[in-house]
C-alpha positions in Angstrom: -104.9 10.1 36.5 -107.4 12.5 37.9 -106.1 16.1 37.6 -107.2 16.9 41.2 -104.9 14.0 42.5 -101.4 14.5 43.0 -99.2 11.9 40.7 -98.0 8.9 42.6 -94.6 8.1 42.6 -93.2 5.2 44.3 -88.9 5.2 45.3 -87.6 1.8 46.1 -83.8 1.9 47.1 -81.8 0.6 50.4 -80.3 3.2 51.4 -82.1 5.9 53.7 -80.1 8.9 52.8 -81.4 8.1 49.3 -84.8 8.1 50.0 -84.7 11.3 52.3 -82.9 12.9 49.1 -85.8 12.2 46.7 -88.2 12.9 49.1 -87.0 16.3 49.3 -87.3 17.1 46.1 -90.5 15.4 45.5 -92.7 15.8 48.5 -94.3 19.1 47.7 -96.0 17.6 44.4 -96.3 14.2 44.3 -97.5 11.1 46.6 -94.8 9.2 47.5 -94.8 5.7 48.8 -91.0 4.5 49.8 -89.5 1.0 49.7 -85.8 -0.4 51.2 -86.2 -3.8 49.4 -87.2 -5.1 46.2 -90.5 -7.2 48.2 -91.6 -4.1 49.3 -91.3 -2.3 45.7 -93.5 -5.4 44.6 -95.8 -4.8 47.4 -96.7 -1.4 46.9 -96.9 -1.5 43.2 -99.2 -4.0 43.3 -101.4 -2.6 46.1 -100.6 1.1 45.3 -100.2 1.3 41.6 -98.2 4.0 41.4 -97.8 6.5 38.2 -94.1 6.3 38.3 -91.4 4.3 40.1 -87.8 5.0 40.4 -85.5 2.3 41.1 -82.2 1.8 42.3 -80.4 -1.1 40.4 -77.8 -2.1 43.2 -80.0 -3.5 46.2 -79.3 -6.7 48.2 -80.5 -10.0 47.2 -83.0 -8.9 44.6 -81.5 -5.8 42.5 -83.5 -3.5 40.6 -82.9 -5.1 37.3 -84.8 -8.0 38.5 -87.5 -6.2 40.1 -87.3 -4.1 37.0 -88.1 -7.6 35.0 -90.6 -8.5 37.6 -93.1 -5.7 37.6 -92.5 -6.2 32.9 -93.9 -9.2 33.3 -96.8 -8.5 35.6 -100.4 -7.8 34.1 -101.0 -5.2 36.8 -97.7 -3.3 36.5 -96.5 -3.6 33.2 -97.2 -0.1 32.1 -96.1 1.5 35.4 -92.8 3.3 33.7 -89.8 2.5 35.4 -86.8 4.7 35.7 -83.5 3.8 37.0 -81.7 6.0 39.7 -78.2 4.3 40.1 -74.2 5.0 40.8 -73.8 2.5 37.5 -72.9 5.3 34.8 -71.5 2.7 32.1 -73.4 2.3 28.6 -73.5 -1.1 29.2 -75.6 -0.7 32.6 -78.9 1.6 30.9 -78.5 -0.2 27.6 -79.6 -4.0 30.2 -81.9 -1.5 32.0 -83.7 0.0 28.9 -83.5 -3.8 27.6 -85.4 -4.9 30.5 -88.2 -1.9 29.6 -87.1 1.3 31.9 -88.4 4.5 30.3 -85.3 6.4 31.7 -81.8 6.9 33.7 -80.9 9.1 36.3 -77.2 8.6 37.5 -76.1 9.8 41.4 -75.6 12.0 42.8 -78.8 13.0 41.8 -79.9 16.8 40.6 -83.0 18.1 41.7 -83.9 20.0 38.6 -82.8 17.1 36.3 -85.1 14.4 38.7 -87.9 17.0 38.3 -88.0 17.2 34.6 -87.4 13.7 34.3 -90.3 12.6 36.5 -92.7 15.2 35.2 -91.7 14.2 31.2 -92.7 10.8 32.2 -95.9 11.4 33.6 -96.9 13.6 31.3 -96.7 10.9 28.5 -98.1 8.4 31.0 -101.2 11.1 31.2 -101.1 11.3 26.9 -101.4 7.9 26.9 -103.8 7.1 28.9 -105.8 9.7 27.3 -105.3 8.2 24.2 -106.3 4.5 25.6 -109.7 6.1 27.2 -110.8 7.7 23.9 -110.2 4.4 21.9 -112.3 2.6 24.6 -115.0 5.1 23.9 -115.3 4.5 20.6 -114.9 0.9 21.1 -117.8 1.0 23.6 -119.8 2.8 21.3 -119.6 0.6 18.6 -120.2 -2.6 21.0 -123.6 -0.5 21.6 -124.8 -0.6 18.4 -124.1 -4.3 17.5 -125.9 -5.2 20.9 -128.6 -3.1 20.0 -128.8 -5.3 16.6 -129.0 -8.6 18.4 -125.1 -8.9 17.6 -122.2 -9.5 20.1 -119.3 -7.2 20.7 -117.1 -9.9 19.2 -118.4 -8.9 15.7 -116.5 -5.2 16.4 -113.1 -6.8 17.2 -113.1 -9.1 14.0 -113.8 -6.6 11.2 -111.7 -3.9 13.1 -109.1 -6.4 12.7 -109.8 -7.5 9.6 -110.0 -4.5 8.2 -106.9 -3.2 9.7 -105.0 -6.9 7.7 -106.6 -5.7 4.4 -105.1 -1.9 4.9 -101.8 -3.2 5.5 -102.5 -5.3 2.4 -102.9 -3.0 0.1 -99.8 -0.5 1.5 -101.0 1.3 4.6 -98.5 2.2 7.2 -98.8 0.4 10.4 -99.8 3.8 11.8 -102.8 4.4 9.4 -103.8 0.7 10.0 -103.8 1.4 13.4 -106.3 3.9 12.8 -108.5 2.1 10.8 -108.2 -0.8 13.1 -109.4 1.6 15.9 -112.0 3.6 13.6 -113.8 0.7 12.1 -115.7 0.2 15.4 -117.8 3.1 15.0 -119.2 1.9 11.6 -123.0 1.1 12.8 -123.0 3.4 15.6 -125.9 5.0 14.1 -128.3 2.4 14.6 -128.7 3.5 17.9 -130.4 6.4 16.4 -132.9 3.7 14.4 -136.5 2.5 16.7 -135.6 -1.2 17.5 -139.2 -1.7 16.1 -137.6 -2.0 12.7 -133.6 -3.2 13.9 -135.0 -6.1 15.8 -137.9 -7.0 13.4 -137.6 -10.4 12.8 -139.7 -10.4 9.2 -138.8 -8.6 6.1 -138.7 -4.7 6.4 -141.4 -2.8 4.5 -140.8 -0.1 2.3 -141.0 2.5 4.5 -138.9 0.7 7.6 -136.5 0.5 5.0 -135.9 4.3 4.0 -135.5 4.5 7.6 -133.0 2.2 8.4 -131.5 3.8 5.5 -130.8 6.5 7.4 -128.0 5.1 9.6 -125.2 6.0 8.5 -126.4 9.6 8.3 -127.1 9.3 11.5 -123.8 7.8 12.5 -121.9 10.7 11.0 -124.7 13.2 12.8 -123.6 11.0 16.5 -119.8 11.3 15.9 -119.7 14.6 14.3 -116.7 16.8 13.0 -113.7 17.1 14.7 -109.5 18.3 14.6 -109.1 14.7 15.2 -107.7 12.1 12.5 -109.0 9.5 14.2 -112.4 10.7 14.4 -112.4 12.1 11.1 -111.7 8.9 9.8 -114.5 7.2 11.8 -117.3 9.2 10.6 -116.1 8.6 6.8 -116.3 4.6 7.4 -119.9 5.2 9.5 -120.8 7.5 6.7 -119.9 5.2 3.4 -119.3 1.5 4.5 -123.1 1.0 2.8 -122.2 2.3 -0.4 -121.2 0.0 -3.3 -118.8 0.0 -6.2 -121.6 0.0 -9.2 -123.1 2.8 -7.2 -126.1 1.1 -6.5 -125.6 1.5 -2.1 -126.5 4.1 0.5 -127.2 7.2 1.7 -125.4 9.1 -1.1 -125.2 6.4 -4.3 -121.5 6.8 -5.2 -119.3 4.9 -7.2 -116.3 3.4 -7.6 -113.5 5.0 -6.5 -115.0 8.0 -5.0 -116.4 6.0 -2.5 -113.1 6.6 0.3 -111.0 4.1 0.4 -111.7 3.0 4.4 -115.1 2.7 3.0 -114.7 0.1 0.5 -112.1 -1.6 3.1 -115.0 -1.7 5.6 -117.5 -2.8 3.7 -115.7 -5.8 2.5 -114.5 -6.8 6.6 -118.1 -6.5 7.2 -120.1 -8.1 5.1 -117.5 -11.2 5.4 -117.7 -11.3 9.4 -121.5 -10.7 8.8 -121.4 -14.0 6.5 -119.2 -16.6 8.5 -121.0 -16.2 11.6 -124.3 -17.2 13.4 -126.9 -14.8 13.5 -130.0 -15.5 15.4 -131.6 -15.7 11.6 -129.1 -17.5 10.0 -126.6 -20.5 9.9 -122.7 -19.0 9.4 -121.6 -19.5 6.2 -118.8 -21.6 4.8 -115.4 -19.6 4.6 -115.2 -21.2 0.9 -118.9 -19.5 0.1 -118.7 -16.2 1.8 -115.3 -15.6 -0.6 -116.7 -16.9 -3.5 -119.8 -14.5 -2.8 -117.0 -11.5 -2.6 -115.7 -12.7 -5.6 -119.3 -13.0 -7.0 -120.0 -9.3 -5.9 -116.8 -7.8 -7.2 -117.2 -4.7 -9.5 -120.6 -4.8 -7.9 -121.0 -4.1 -4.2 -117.4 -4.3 -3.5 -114.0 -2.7 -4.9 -112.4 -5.9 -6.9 -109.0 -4.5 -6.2 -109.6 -4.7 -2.7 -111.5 -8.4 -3.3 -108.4 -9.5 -4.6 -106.2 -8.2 -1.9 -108.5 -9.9 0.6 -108.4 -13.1 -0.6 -104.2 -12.8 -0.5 -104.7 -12.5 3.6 -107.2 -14.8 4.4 -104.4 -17.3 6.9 -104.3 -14.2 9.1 -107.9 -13.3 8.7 -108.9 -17.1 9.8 -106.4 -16.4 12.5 -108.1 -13.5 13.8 -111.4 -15.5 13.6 -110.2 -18.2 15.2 -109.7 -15.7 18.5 -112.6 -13.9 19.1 -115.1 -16.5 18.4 -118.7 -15.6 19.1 -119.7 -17.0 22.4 -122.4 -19.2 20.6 -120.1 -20.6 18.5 -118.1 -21.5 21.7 -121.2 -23.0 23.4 -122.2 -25.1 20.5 -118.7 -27.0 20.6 -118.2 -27.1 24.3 
């Protein structure tokens, strides 16, 4: 929602003095769009999209539950919040209209300082989540950037995010923390879009020298997303910074080992190098799911945490799963 545009709400209920009620209270700080009949809700949320509707449940021939269950069940409005202005003031009545996924209740006669602080709660979390939303699809972008940039697809970004986010809840992360791994992991390579596309596009061997340079990535990833209150972001320069580095200590930029290489790290590294493996690359055949875990297995204790190897190879239904639905688009095109 753009902060110089007033919030829009829409009021859908069959009874005019209703409508005249809320627009009093309203009209001085919101858009409001008005409805006496559940088609017309579903007409102007569609065409509108408001930022809020509030619904009257008792309406003739289609009642706001079933509009309610309507809009749920619509791509375009599902996330429009819904609250419920009604005479219905039993339990039974907001625990269906809560069921049927409205954010809130307001019973009638309404109060104008209770409708206020309702609607403005609402849109305030409606504005935290979509800010929330727009910085993950920032990140997400960026990270599509850098495997495009590397002759990759974005498809490569979606798999090891997921991936990675099945080995964290693997080995004990909360659903939360996975979450955050899930939506961190994307920004692992981000710093090859600091490294010339002479060397990241090179179809030969690298020399010496062009490899000390693309060496420097995930410096230069760290450098791009820098250092911030953020968890989230925090998090995202650690895996950018350390998903090169190995377990013997033999990896990049800084050469640690073992366990002092972070944990989101060596969870990284591993979702990575296995997407990397069991797909087609313009230089390569995709491996085998049988050989690309029997080369983690090989490289265990070497370039990857065996702990984590082990943990891996306990998921691996729900990883094929999660290869299974982002294919790469070559893949698709061969089999078509």
């Amino acid at each position: 929602m753009n902060s110089y545009e007033k919030a829009k709400i829409l009021i859908i209920d069959d009874e005019p003095t209703n409508l005249q009620i809320l627009n009093e209270i309203l009209k001085n700080d919101y858009t409001l769009y008005f409805a006496k009949d559940a088609k017309k809700g579903w007409e102007l949320a569609e065409n509108e999209r408001p930022n809020l509707i509030l619904l009257d449940v008792m309406m003739p021939e289609t009642t706001g539950y079933d509009l309610c269950q309507k809009l749920k069940a619509n791509e375009i409005t599902k996330f429009i919040p819904v609250i419920f202005v009604t005479a219905l003031t039993d339990v039974g009545d907001e625990e269906k209209g809560f069921s049927l996924g409205a954010v809130d209740y307001i019973t009638k006669p309404v109060s104008p300082s209770i409708v206020k602080a309702r609607v403005k709660t609402h849109l305030s979390l409606v504005d935290g989540e979509e800010v929330k939303i727009t910085r993950l699809q920032i990140i997400q972008r960026l990270g599509m950037a850098s495997e495009y940039k590397d002759n990759e697809t974005g498809m490569h970004v979606i798999r090891m995010s997921h991936y990675s986010k099945t080995l964290a809840r693997a080995i004990g992360y909360s659903e939360e923390g996975a979450e955050e791994i899930l939506n961190a992991a994307p920004m692992h390579d981000v710093g090859k879009i600091g490294i010339p596309d002479s060397i990241i596009q090179k179809p030969g061997k690298l020399t010496e020298e062009e490899w000390l340079i693309m060496k420097r990535h995930p410096e230069i990833g760290a450098e791009i997303i820098g250092d911030h209150h953020s968890s989230l972001l925090r998090l995202a320069k650690s895996i950018a910074l350390t998903h090169h580095e190995k377990f013997d200590g033999s990896g990049y930029p800084k050469g640690l080992v073992g366990e002092i290489i972070p944990l989101e790290g060596r969870i990284i590294a591993i979702a990575d190098v296995f997407d990397a493996l069991t797909t087609v690359r313009p230089y390569k055949k995709a491996w085998e799911v049988e050989d690309a875990l029997s080369y983690l297995q090989k490289e265990a204790g070497t370039h990857f945490d065996p702990k984590l190897v082990k943990e891996f190879l306990t998921v691996i239904p729900k990883i094929l799963e999660i290869k299974a639905e982002w294919p790469e688009e070559i893949e698709v095109s061969k089999s078509a």
